[in-house]
N, C-alpha and C positions, 0 to 999 in steps of 0.2 A: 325613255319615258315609261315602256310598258314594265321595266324591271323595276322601277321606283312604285308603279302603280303597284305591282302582285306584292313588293316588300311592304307596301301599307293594309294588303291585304292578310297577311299573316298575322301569327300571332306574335312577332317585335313588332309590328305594325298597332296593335290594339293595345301591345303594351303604354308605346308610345302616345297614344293619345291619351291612356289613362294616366299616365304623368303630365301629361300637361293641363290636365284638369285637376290633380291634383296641386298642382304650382299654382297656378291659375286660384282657386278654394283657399289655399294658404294665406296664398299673396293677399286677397280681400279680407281675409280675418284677421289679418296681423301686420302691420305695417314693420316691424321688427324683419318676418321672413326673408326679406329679399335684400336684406344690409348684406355686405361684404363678411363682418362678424361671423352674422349667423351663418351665413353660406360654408366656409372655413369649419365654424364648428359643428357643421350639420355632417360632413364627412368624419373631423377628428374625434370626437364622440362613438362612431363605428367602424373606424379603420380598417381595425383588425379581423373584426369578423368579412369585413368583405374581400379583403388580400384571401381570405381561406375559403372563402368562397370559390375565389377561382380555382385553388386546387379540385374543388368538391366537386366543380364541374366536369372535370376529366373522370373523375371516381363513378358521377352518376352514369353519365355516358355511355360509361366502360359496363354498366348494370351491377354495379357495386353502389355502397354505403361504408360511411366513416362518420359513427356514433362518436369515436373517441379522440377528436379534434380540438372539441373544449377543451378535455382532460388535459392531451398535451402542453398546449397553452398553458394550463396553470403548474401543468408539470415543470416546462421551459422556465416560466417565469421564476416559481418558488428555488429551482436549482440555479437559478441566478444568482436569488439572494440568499441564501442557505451559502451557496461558494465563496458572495462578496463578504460575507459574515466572519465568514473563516479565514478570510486575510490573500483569498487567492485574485491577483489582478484582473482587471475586469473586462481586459478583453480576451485571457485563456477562458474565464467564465462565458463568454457568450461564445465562443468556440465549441466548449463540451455542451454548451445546451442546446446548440443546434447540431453535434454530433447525435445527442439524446435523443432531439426528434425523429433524424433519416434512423437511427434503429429501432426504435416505439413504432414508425410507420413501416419500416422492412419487417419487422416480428408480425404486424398485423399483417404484410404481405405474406408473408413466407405462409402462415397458416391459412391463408385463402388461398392462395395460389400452389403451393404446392401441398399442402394435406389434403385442401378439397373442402374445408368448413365454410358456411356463408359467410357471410361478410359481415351481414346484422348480426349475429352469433358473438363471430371473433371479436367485430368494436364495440359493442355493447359491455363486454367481459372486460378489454383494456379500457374502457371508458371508466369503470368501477377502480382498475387498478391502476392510472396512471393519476386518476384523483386520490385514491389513497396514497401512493409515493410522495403526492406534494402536500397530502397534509400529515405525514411524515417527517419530513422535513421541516416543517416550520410550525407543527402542530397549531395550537392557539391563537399566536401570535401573529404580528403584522411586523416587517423586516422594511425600512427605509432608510432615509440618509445616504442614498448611491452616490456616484460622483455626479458630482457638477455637470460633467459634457454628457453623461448618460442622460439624466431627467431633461438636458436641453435638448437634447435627439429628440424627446418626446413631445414636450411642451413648447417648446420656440419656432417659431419660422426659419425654414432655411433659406428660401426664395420666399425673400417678401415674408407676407403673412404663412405663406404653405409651409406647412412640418413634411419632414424625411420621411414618417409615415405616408402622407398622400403621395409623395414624388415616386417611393417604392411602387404603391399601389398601381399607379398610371405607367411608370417600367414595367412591372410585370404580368400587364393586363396585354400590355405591344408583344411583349416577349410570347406570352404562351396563349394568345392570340394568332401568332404566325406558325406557333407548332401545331395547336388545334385545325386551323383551317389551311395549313399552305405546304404541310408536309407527309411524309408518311408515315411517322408516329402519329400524326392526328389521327388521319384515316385509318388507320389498324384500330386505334380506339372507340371509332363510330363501327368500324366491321365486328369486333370483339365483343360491344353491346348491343347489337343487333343479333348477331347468333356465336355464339361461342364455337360450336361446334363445324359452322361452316368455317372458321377464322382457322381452325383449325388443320382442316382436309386443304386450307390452302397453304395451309406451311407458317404459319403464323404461330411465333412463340408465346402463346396467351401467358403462361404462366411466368415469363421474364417480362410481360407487358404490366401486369399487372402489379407486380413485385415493384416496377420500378414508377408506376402512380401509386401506391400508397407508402413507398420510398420519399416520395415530393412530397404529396401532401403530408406525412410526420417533420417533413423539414418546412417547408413553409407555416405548419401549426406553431413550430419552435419558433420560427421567426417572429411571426404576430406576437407571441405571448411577450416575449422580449421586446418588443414593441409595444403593449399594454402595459408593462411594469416603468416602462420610462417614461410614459404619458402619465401615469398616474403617482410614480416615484415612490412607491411602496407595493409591497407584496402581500400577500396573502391564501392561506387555503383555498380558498372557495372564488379564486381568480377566473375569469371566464366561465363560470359555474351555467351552465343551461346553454350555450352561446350559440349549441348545436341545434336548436327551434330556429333561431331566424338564418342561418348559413345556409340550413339547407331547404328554408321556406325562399329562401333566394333562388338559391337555383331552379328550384323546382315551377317556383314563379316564373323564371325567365324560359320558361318551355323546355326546359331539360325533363327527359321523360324518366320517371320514376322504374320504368323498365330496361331502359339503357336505350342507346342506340338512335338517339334526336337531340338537338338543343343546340346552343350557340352561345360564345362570351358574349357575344352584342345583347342576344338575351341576358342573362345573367347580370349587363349592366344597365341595363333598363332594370329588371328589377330591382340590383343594387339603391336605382334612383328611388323607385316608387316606396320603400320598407323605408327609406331613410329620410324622403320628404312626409310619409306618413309619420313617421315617429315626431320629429323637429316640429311638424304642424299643430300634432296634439298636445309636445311640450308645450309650446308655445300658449295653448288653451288651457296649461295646468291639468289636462286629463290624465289621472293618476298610471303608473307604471304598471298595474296590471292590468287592469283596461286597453294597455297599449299592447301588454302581450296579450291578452285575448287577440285583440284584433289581429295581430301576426297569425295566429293559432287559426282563425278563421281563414287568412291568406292562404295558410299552409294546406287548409281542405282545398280550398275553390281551384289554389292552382295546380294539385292532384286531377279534380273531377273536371275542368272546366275545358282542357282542351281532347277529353274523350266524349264530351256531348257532341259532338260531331256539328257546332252552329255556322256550317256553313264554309265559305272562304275566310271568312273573318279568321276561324281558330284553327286553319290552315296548319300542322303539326312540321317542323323545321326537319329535315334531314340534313347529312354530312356532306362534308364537299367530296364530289364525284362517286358517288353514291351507287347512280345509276352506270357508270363505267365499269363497276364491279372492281376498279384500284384498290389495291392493295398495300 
């Protein structure tokens, strides 16, 4: 009882009521919110950006940043259809575009981790170029007409109403769920964004650590994007274009600290909830699309500044598991 009490006292604890106020706010203004439909489309509408959220969260943690997560997405995507264009089968095509990602995300490793360049630096630079390779590729133009089972991966139910997007998302929320919190690659990840330097006097290989989260997150960016191109059954330049404002207003929302070294998936999907029933709610009221990204934009300040105002137990700041054992 008393560990349910302090988890309400935390900050997934506040997150958590402020999702249920915002459900709650929805549900009264729109009799639509709470149909099964909406429900369904309230995730397939953001999929992908949340699948990459979860990479992000390891990234943050680690006291790194991945600017160029969009890009690869649109990168993945346009070298999908750029290869289905040219006659190559379509499933060696999603092979190379998620070879594409693990080395777009290993190059932005290898220059953090082993040159020594920040992170903001290096993905901010690949963010520019791996948008430029995909419109490249497909300059102008919009690339569609994929097969048949591709745009149904995207658009159809696999179970029931649920698309292979959502099913993905909830596998690999279990998945790197159990490596964050229940192994010792997590733990190396919470000690590496805490102090690099101490991670280091303990024999900890930062620089193969890090190499191999920006290794994942370039391959699960590929993944998503390949998943946004069969949702929507056409490609284009400007695929996932900005996507990196709400990914890492995600995170950052769910108490992952912008310094490294705090945060939780459980956070991460609490905010997941709250950015996605904010969006769906204001669709829902016709509140125009930038309006809506303002409000993300605002998210993305508060949940910066909000849990270093120090209010109390409420904004309680999360640490790693076994923290205080000094594990390794």
């Amino acid at each position: 009882m008393k560990t349910v009490f302090a988890r309400l006292q935390s900050w997934e604890g506040f997150l958590l009521c402020a999702l249920i106020l915002i459900i709650l706010v929805n549900s009264s203004l729109s009799p639509q919110f709470m149909t099964v439909s909406n429900q369904v489309n309230l995730f397939q509408l953001s999929i992908e950006k949340i699948i990459v959220a979860l990479a992000m969260t390891f990234i943050i943690i680690n006291a790194e940043i991945d600017l160029s997560v969009g890009s690869m997405m649109g990168l993945s995507a346009c070298a999908f259809g750029w290869m289905f264009q040219q006659g190559m089968p379509s499933g060696a095509a999603i092979l190379i575009c998620l070879i594409i990602g693990a080395m777009g995300g290993a190059l932005n490793g290898w220059f953090i981790a082993k040159v020594g360049l920040p992170s903001l630096v290096v993905t901010l630079a690949t963010l520019i170029g791996y948008r430029g390779l995909a419109r490249v590729l497909v300059e102008d133009r919009g690339i569609n007409d994929f097969p048949e089972w591709f745009d149904a991966l995207g658009q159809k139910g696999l179970l029931g109403p649920i698309p292979f997007a959502n099913i993905a998302f909830v596998v690999l929320f279990i998945i790197l769920y159990i490596v964050l919190q229940r192994t010792g690659f997590g733990r190396k990840t919470y000690v590496i964004g805490t102090n690099r330097e101490m991670a280091d006097f303990a024999g900890i290989d930062t620089a193969r650590h890090k190499l191999i989260l920006f290794t994942g997150a370039g391959l699960i960016a590929a993944f998503a994007g390949l998943l946004y191109a069969a949702r929507v059954g056409a490609v284009r330049g400007d695929v996932a274009l900005g996507f990196e404002l709400d990914i890492i207003t995600i995170v950052l929302l769910g108490g992952v600290s912008i310094f490294g070294g705090t945060g939780s998936l459980v956070g991460t999907l609490l905010a997941v909830m709250i950015v996605l029933n904010l969006r769906n709610g204001m669709a829902l009221l016709n509140i125009t699309g930038h309006i809506q990204t303002g409000v993300i934009g605002l998210l993305l300040i508060g949940s910066v500044v909000a849990p270093r105002l120090n209010l109390g137990k409420l904004l309680r700041r999360q640490t790693g598991p076994n923290m205080t054992k000094g594990k390794t």
